[in-house]
N, C-alpha and C positions, 0 to 999 in steps of 0.2 A: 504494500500500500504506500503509495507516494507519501503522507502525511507520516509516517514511520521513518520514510527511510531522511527525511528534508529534518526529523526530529534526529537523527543519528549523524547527519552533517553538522548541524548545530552543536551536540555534544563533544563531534570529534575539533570542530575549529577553536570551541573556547578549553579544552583539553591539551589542545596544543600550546596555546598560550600559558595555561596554569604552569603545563611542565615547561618551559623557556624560564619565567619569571622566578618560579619556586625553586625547582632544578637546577636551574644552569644560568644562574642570576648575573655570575662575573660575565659571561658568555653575551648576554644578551644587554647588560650593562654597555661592554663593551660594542657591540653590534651597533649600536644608536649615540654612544658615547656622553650616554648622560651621569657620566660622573661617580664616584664610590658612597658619595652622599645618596646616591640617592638607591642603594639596595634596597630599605624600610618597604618606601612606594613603590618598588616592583615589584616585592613580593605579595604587598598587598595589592594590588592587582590580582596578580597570579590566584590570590584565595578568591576575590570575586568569579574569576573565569570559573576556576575549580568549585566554587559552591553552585554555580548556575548549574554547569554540565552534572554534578552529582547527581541535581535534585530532578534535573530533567532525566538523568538516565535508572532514578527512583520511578520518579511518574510514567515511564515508559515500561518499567518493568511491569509497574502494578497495575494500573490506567491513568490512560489521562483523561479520562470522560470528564468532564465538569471544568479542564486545568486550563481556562483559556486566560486564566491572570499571567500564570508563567509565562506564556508567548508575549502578552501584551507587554509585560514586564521588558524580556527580552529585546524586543522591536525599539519599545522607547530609550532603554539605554542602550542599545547602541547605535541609533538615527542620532541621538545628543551624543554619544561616544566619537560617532566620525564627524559631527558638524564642528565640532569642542577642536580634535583633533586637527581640521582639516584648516580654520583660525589659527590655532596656536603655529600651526608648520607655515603659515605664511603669514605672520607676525618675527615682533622681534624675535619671542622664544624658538623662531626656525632657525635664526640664523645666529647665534649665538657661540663663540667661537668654541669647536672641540665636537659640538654637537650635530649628529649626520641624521638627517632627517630623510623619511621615505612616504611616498604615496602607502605606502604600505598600513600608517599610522590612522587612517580615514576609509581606504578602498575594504579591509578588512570586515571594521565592523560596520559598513555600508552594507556588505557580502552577509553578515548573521543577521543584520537590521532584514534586510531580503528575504531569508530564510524566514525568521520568525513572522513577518506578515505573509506570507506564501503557507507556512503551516494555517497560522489564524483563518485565513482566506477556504485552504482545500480542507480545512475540519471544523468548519462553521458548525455542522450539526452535532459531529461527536463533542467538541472541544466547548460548546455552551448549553450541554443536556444538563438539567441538573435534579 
């Protein structure tokens, strides 16, 4: 079922990011070059991506009949995640010396923002039974 598999795209993209920021912090520190200050907020990051995908891949296991907060959830932080994002990279904070900025930081979670209104949309009847 389309709505299954667009809910396990979602799980696995902010999964990804959990393990980068939690994981592999110096790695991905250095990747974007935001500095040793600032390990705290990538990891915390990292636990949002990872509480999302948990809970989604809880709701997925059990049902998600009723779960259309999650997505709506979903959708709205990150349409404000890459609008925030896609400001801050073409503002001062983009070019700030050390610091290497990527479309990546906006196209991403534009890409889950899509996904989650795509689930919301193809499981309008399961996803608001209640």
């Amino acid at each position: 079922m389309l709505i299954f598999s667009l809910i396990v795209l979602i799980i696995f993209g902010n999964l990804i990011y959990a393990y980068q920021c939690i994981f592999q912090t110096r790695k991905y520190i250095e990747k974007y070059g935001f500095g040793e200050g600032s390990a705290i907020m990538t990891r915390l990051v990292g636990t949002f991506a990872a509480g999302f995908a948990v809970t989604l891949a809880i709701a997925l296991l059990t049902s998600i009949e009723g779960a259309w907060l999650l997505f709506v959830y979903g959708f709205v932080q990150a349409s404000i995640g890459s609008i925030i994002c896609f400001q801050t990279i073409n503002s001062y904070w983009g070019s700030v010396e050390g610091v290497k900025t990527s479309a990546e930081g906006y196209v991403a979670p534009a890409i889950i923002a899509i996904l989650n209104l795509m689930v919301l949309v193809t499981g309008w009847d399961f996803l608001f039974k209640i």
